[in-house]
N, C-alpha and C positions, 0 to 999 in steps of 0.2 A: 671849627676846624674840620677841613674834608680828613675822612680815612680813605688812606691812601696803599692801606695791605690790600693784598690779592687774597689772603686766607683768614681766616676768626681764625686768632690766637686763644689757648686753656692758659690760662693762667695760675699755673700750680706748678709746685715746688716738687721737679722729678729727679730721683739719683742719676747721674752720668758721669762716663769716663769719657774723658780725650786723649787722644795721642796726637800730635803734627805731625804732618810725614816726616820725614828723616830723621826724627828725633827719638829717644830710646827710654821718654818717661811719659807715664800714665798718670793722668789728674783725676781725682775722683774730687767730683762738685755737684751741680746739679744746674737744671735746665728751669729757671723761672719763668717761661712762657715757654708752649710751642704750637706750630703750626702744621700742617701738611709741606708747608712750603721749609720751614727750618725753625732755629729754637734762638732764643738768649739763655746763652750761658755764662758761669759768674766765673771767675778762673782768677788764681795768683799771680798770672803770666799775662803780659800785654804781647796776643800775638799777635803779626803783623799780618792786615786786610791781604787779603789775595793766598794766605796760606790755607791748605789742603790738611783737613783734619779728619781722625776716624772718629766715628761717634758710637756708644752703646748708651742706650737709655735702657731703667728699667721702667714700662710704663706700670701705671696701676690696671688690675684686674687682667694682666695678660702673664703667663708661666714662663715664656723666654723670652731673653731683652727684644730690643728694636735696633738695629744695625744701619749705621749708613756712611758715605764717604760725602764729606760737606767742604765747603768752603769761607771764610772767614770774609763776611764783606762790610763790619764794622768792629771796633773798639774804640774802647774808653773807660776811661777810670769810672769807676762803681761810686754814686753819689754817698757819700758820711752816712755812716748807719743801715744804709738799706741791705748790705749784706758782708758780712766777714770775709768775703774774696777781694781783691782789690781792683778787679776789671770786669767789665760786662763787653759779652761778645755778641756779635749776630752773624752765626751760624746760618747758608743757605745749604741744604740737602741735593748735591749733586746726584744721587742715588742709593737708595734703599738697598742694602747687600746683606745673604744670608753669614755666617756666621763664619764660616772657608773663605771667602771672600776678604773676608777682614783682612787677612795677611796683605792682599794684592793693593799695592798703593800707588 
C-alpha cells in the first residue's frame, strides 16, 4: 500500500481540549496521532466534516500548550476497544495561534 500522508505522523497518546466554534463546551480527550499537518483525535461527539474547531494540546517536553484553529475533514465511529471515546476524528491545522488568539474564531 502507497503512503499517501504529506507529513510522519508521532504516534502517542497526547492530552487535548476541543471546542467547535459556536458551541459552548470543552472536550478534554487526547490526540492519538499527530502531525505537522494535524492530529486524530478520539471525542464522545461525532462532529460533522467541514466543522472549525479550537485545539490546545499539551505536548510532551514543552511548558505551554500548543494552540491552533483546525478543521474536521473526517469522522467516524472509533473501532470496538481501541479507545473509550466513541469517534475518531481527523483534525487538519488551519493555523497555529498563540493563546489571545484562541478567543477569535
Amino acid at each position: 500500500m502507497v503512503e499517501r500522508r504529506k507529513f510522519l505522523r508521532l504516534a502517542q497518546d497526547i492530552p487535548v481540549r476541543h471546542m467547535v466554534s459556536g458551541e459552548q463546551w470543552v472536550e478534554l480527550t487526547k490526540a492519538e496521532n499527530i502531525s505537522t499537518g494535524g492530529a486524530q483525535l478520539s471525542s464522545d461527539s461525532g462532529i460533522a466534516v467541514g466543522s472549525k474547531v479550537k485545539i490546545e494540546l499539551d505536548m510532551p517536553g514543552f511548558t505551554e500548550p500548543f494552540y491552533a484553529h483546525g478543521e474536521v475533514v473526517w469522522s467516524r465511529p472509533n473501532e470496538r476497544g481501541k479507545s473509550e471515546k466513541k469517534y475518531a476524528l481527523g483534525v487538519r491545522f488551519v493555523r497555529v495561534v498563540n493563546r489571545g488568539e484562541m478567543k477569535e474564531f
